[in-house]
HTML snippet that shows the backbone in 3Dmol.js (N, CA, C, O; Angstrom):
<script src="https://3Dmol.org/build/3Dmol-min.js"></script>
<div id="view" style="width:600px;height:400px;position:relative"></div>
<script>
const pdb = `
ATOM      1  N   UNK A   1      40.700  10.379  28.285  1.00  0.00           N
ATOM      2  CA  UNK A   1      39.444  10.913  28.768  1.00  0.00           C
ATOM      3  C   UNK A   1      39.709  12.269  29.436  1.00  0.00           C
ATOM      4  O   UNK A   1      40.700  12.557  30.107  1.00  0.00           O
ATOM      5  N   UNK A   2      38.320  13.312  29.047  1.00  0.00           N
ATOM      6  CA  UNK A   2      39.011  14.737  29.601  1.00  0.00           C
ATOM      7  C   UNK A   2      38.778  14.888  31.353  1.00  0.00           C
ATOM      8  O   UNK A   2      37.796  14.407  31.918  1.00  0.00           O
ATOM      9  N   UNK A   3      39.446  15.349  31.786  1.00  0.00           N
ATOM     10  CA  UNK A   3      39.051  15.805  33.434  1.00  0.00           C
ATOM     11  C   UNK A   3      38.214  16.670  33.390  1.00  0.00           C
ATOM     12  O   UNK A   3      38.329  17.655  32.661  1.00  0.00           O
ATOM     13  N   UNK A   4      37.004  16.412  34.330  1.00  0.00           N
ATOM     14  CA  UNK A   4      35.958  17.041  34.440  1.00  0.00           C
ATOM     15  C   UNK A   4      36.216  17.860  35.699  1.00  0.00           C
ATOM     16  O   UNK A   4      36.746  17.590  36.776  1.00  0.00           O
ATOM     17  N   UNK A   5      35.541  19.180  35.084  1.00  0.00           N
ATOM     18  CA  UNK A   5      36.020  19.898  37.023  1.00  0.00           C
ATOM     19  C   UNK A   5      34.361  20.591  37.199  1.00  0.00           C
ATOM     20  O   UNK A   5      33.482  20.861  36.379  1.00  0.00           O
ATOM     21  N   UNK A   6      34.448  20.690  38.464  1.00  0.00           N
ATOM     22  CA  UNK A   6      32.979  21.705  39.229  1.00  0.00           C
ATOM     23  C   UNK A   6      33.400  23.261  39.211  1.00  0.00           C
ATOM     24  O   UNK A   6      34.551  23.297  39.647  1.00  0.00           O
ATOM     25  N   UNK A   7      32.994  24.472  38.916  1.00  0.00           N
ATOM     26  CA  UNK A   7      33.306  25.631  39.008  1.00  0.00           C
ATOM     27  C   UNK A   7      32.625  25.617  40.556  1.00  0.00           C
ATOM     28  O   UNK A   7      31.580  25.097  40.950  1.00  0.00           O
ATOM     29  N   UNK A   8      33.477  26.269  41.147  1.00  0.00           N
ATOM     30  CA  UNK A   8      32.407  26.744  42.579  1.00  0.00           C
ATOM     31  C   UNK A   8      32.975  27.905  42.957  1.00  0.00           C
ATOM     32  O   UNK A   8      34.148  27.820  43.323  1.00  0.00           O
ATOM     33  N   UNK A   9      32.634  28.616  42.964  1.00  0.00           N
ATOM     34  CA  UNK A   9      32.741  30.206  43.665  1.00  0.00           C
ATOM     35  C   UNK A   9      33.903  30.445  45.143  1.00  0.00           C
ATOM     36  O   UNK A   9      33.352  30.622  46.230  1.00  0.00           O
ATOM     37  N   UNK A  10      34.954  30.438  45.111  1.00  0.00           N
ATOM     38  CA  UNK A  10      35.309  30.143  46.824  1.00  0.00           C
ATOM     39  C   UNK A  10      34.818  31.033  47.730  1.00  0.00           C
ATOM     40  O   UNK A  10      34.692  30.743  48.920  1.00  0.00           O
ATOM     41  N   UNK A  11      34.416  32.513  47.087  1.00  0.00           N
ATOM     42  CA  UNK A  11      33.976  33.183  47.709  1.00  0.00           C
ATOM     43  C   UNK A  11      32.830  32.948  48.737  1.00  0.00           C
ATOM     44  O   UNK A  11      32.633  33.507  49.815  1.00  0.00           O
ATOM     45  N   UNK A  12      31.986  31.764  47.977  1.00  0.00           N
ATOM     46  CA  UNK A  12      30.309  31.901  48.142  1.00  0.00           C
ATOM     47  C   UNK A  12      31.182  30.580  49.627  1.00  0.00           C
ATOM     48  O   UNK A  12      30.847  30.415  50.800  1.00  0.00           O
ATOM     49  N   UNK A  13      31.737  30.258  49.226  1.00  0.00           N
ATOM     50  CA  UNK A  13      32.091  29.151  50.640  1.00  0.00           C
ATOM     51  C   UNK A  13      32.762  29.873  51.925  1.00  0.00           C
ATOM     52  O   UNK A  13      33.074  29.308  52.973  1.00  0.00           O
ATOM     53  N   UNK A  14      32.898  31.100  51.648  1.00  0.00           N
ATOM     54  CA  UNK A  14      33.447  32.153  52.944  1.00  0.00           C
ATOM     55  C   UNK A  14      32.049  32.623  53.462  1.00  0.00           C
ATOM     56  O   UNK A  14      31.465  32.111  54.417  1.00  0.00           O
ATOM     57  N   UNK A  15      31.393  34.113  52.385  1.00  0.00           N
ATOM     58  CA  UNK A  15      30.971  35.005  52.838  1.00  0.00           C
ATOM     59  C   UNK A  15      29.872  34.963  52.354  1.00  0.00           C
ATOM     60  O   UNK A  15      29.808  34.592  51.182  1.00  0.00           O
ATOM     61  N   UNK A  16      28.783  35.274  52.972  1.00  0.00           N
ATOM     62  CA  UNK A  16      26.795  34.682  52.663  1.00  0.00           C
ATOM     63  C   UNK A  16      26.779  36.745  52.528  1.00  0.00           C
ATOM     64  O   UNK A  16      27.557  37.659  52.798  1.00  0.00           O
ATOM     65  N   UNK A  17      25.319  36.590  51.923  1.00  0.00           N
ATOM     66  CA  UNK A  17      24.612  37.693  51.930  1.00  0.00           C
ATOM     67  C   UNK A  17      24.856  38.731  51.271  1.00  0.00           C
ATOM     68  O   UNK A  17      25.244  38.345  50.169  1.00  0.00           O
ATOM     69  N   UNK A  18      24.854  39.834  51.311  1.00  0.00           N
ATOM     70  CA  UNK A  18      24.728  40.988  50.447  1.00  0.00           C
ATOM     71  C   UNK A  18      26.601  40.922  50.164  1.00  0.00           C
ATOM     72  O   UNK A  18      27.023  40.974  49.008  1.00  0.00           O
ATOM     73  N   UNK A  19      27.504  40.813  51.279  1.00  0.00           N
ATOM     74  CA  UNK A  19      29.343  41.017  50.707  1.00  0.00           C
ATOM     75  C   UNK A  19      29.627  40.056  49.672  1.00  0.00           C
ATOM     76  O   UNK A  19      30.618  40.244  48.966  1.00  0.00           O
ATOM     77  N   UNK A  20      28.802  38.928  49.464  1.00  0.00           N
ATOM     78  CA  UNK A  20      29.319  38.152  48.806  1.00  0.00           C
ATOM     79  C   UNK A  20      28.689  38.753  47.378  1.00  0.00           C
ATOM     80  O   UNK A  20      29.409  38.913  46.393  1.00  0.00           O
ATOM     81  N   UNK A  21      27.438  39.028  47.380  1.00  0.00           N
ATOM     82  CA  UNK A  21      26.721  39.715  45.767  1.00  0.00           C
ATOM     83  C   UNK A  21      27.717  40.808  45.585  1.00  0.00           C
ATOM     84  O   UNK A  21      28.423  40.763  44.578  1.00  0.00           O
ATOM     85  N   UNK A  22      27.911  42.104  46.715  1.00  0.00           N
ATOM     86  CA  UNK A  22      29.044  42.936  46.451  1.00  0.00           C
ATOM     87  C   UNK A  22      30.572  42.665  45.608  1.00  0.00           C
ATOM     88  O   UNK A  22      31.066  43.160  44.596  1.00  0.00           O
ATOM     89  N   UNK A  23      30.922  41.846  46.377  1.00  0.00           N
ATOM     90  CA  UNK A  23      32.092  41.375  46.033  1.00  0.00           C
ATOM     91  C   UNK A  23      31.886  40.545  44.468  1.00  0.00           C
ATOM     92  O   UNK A  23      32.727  40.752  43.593  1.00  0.00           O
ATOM     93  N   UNK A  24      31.016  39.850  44.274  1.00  0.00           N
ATOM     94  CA  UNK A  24      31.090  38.876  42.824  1.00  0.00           C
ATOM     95  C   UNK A  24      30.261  40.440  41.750  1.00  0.00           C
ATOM     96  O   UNK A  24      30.442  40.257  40.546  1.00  0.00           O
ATOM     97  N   UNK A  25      29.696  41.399  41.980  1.00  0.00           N
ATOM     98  CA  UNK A  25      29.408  42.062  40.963  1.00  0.00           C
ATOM     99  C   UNK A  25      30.492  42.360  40.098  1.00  0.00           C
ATOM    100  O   UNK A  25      31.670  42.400  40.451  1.00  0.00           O
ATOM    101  N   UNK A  26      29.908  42.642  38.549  1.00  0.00           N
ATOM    102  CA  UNK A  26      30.733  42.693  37.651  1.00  0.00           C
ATOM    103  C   UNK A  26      31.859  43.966  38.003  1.00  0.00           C
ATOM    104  O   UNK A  26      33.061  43.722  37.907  1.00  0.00           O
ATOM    105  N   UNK A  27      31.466  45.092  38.343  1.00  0.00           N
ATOM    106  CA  UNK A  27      32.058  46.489  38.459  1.00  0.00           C
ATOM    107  C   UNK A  27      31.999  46.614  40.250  1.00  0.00           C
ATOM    108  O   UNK A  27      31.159  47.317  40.811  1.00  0.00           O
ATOM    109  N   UNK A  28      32.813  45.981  40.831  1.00  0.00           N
ATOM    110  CA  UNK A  28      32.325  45.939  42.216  1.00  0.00           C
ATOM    111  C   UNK A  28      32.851  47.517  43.037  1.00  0.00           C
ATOM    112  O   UNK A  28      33.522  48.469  42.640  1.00  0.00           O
ATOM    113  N   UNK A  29      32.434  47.324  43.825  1.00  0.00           N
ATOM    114  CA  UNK A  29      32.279  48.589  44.786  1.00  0.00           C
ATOM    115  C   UNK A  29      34.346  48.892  45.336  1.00  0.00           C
ATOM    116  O   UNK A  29      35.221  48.038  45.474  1.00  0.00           O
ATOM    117  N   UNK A  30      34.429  50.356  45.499  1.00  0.00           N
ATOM    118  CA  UNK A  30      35.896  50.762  46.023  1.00  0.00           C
ATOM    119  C   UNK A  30      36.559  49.634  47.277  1.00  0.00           C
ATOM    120  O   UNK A  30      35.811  48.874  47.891  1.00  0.00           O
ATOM    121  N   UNK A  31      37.726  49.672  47.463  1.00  0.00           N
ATOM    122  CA  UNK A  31      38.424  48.536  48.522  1.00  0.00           C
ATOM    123  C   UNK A  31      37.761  48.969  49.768  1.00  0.00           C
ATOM    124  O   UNK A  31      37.322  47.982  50.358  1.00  0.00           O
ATOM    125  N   UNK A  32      37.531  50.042  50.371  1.00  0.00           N
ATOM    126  CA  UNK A  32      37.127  51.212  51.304  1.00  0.00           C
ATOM    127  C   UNK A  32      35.520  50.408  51.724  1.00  0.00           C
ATOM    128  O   UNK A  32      35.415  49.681  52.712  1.00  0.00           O
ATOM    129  N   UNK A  33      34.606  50.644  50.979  1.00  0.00           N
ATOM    130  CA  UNK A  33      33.547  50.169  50.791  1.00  0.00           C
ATOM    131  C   UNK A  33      33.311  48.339  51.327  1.00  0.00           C
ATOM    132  O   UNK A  33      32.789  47.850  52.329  1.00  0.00           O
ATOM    133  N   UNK A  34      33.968  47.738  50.131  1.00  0.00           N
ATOM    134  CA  UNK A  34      34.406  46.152  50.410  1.00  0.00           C
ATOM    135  C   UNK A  34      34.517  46.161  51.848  1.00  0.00           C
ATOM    136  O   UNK A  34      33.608  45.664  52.513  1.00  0.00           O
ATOM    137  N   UNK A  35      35.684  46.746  52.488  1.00  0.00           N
ATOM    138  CA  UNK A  35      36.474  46.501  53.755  1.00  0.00           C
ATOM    139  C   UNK A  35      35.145  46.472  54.776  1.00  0.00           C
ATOM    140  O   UNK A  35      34.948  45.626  55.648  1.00  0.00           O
ATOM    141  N   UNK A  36      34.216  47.697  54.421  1.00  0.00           N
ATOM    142  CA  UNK A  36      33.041  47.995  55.834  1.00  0.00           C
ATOM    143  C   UNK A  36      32.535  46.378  55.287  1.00  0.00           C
ATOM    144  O   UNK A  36      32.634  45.376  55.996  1.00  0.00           O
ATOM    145  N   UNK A  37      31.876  46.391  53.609  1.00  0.00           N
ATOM    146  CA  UNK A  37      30.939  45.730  53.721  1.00  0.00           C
ATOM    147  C   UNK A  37      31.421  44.018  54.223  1.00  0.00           C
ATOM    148  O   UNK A  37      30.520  43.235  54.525  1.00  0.00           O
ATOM    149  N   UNK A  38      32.844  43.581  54.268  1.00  0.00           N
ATOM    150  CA  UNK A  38      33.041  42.159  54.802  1.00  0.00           C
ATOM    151  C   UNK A  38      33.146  42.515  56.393  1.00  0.00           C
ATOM    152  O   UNK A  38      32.634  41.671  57.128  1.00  0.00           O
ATOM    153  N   UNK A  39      33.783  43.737  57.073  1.00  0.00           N
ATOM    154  CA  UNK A  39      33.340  43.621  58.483  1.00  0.00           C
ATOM    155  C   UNK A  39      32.288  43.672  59.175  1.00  0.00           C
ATOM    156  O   UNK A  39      32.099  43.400  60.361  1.00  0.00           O
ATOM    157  N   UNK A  40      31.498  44.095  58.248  1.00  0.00           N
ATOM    158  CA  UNK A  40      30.090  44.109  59.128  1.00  0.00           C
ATOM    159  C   UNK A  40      29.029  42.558  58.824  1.00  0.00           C
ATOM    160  O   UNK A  40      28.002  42.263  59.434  1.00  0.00           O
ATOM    161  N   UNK A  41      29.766  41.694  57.582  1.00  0.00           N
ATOM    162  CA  UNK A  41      29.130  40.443  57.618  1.00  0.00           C
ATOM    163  C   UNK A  41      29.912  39.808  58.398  1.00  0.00           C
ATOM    164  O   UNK A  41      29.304  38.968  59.061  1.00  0.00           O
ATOM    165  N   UNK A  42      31.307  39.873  58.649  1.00  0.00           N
ATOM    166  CA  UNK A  42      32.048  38.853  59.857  1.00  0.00           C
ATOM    167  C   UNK A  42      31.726  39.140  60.961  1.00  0.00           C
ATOM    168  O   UNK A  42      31.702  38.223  61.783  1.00  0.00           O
ATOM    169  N   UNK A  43      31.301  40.736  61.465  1.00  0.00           N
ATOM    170  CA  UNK A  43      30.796  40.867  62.752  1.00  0.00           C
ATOM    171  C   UNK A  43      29.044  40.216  62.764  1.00  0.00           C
ATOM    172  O   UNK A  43      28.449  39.955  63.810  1.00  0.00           O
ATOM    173  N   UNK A  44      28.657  40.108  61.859  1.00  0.00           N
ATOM    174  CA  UNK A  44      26.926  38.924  61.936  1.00  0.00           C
ATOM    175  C   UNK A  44      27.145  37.672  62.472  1.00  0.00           C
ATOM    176  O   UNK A  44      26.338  37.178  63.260  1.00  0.00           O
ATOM    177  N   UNK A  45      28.611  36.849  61.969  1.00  0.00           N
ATOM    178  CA  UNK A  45      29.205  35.777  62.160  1.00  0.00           C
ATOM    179  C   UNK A  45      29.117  34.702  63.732  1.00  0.00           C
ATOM    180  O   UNK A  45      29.897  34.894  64.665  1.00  0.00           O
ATOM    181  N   UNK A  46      28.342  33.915  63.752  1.00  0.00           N
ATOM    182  CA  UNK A  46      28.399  33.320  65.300  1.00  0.00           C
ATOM    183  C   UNK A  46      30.461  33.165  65.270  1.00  0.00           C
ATOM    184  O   UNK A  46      31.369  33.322  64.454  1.00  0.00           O
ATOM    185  N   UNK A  47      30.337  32.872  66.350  1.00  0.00           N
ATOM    186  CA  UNK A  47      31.781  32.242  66.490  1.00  0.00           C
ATOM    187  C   UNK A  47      32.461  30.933  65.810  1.00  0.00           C
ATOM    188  O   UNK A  47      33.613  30.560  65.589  1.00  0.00           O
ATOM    189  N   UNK A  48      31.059  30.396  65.580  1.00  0.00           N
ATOM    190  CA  UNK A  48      31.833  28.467  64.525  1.00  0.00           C
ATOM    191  C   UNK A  48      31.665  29.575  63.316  1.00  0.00           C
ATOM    192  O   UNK A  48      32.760  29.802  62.802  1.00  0.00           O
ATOM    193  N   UNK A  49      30.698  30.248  62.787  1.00  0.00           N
ATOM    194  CA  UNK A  49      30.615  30.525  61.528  1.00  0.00           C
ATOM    195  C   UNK A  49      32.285  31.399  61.107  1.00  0.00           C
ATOM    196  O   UNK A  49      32.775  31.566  59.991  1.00  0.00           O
ATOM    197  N   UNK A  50      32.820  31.811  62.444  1.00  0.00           N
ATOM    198  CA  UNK A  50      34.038  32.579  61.892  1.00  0.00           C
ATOM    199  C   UNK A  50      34.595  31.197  61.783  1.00  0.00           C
ATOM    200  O   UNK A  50      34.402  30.661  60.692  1.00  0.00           O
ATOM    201  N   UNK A  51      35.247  30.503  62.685  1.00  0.00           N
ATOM    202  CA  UNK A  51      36.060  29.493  62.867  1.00  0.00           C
ATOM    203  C   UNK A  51      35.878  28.495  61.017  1.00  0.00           C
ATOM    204  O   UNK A  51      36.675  27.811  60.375  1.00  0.00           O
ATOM    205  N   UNK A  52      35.102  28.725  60.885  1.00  0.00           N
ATOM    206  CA  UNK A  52      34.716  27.854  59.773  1.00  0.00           C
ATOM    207  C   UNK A  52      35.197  28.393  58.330  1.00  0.00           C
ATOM    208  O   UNK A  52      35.783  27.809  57.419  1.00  0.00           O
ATOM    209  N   UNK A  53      34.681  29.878  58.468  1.00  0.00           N
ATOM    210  CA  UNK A  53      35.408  30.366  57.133  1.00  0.00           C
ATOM    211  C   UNK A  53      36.491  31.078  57.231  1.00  0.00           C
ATOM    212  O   UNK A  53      36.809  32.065  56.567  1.00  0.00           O
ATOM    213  N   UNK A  54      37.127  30.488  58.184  1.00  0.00           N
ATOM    214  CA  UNK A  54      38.548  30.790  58.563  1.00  0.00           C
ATOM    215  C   UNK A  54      39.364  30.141  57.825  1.00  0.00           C
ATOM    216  O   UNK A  54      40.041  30.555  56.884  1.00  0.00           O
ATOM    217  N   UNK A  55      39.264  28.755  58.420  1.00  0.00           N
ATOM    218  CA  UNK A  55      39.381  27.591  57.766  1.00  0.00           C
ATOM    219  C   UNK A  55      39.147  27.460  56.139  1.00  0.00           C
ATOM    220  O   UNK A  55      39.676  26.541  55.515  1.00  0.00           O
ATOM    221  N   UNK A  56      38.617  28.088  55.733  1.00  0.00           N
ATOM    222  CA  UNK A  56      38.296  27.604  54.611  1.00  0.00           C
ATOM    223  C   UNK A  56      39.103  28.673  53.631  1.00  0.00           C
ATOM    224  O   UNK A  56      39.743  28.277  52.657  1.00  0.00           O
ATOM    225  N   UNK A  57      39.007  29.991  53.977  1.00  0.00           N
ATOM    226  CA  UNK A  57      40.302  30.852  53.792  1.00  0.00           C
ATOM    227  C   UNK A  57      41.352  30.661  53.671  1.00  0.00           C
ATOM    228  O   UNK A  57      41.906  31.172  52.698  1.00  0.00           O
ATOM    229  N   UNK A  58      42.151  29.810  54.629  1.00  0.00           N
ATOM    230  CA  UNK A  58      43.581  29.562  55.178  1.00  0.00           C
ATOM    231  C   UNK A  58      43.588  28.123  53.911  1.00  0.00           C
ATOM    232  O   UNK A  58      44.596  28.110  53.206  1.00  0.00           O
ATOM    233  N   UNK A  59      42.805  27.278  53.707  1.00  0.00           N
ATOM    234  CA  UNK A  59      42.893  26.051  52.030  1.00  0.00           C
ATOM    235  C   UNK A  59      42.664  27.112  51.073  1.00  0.00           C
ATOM    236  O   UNK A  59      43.601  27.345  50.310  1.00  0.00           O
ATOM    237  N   UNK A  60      41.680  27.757  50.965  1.00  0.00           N
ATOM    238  CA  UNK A  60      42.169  28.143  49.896  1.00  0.00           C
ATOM    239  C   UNK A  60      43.249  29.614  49.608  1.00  0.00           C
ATOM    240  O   UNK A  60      43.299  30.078  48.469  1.00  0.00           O
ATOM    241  N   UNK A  61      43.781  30.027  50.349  1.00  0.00           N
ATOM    242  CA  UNK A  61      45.239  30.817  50.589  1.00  0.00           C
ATOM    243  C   UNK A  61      45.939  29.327  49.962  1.00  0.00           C
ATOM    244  O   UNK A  61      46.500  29.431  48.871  1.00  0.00           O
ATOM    245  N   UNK A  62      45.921  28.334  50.444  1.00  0.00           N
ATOM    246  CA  UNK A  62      47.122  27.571  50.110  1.00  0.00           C
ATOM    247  C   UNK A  62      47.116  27.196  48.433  1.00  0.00           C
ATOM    248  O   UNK A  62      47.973  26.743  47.674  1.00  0.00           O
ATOM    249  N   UNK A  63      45.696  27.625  48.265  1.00  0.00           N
ATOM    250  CA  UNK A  63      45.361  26.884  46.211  1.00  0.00           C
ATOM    251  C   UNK A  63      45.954  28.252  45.972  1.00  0.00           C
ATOM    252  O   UNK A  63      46.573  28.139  44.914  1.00  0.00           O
ATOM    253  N   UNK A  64      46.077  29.475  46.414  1.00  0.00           N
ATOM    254  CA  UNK A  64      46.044  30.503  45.502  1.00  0.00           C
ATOM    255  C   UNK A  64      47.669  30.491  45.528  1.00  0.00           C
ATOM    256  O   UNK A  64      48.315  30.895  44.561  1.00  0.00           O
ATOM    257  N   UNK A  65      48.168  30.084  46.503  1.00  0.00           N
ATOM    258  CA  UNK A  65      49.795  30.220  46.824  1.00  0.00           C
ATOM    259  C   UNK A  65      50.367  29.299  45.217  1.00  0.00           C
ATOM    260  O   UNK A  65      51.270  29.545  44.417  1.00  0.00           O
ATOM    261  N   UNK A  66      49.398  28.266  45.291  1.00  0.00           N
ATOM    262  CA  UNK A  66      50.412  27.014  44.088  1.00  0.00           C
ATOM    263  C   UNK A  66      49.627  27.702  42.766  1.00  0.00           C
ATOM    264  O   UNK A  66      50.297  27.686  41.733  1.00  0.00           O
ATOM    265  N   UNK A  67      48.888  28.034  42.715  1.00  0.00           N
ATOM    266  CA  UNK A  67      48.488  28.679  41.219  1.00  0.00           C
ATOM    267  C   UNK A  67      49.131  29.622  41.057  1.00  0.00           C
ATOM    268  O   UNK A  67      49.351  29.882  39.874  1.00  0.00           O
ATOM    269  N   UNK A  68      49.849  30.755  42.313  1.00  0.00           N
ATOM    270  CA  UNK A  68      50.538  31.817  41.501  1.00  0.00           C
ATOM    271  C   UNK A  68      51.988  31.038  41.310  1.00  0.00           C
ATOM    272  O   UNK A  68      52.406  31.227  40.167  1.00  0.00           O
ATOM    273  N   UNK A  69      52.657  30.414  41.917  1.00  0.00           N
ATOM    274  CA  UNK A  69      53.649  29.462  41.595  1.00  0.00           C
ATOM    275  C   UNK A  69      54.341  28.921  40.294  1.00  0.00           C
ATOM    276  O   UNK A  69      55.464  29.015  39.799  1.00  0.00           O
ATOM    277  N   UNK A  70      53.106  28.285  39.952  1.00  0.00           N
ATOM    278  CA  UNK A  70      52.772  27.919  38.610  1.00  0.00           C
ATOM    279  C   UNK A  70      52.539  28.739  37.684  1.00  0.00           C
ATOM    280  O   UNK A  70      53.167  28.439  36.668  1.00  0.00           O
ATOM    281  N   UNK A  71      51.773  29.848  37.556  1.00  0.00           N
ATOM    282  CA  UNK A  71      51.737  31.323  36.479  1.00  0.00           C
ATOM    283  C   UNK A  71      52.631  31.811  36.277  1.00  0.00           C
ATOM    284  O   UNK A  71      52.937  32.337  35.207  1.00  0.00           O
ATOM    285  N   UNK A  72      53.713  31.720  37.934  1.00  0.00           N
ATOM    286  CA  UNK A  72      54.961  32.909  37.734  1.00  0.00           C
ATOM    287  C   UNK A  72      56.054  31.423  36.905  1.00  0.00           C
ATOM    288  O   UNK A  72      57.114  32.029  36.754  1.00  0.00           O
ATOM    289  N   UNK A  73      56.183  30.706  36.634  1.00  0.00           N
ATOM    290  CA  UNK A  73      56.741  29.607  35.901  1.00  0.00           C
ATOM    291  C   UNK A  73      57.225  30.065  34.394  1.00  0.00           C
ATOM    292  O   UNK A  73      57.728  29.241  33.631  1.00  0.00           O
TER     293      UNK A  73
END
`;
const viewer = $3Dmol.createViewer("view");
viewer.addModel(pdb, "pdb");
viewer.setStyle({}, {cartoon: {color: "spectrum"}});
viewer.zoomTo();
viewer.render();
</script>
């Protein structure tokens, strides 16, 4: 039987609002640009909302660590 998987965006589980449309556009905007547009949505951020997609950063840092692992194989 095949394994079924969910696509989910990890992005969309960090960053809400206009950085996250920025960031997922096809031709996205210079690193320069990016950089203002995620500090000025982390500075919107209550304090759990950082704590939270902190967290959720730091799991998935750890998926991206074993997938490059595995590629460089």
């Amino acid at each position: 039987m095949a394994k079924k998987f969910a696509a989910i965006d990890p992005l969309a589980l960090i960053l809400k609002g206009e950085a996250y449309i920025k960031l997922t556009l096809p031709d996205p905007p210079p690193p320069g640009v990016l950089r203002t547009e995620i500090r000025e949505a982390v500075q919107a951020m209550s304090a759990a909302e950082k704590r939270s997609a902190l967290a959720k950063a730091e799991t998935l840092a750890v998926y991206v660590s074993a997938l490059k692992r595995e590629l460089r194989r």
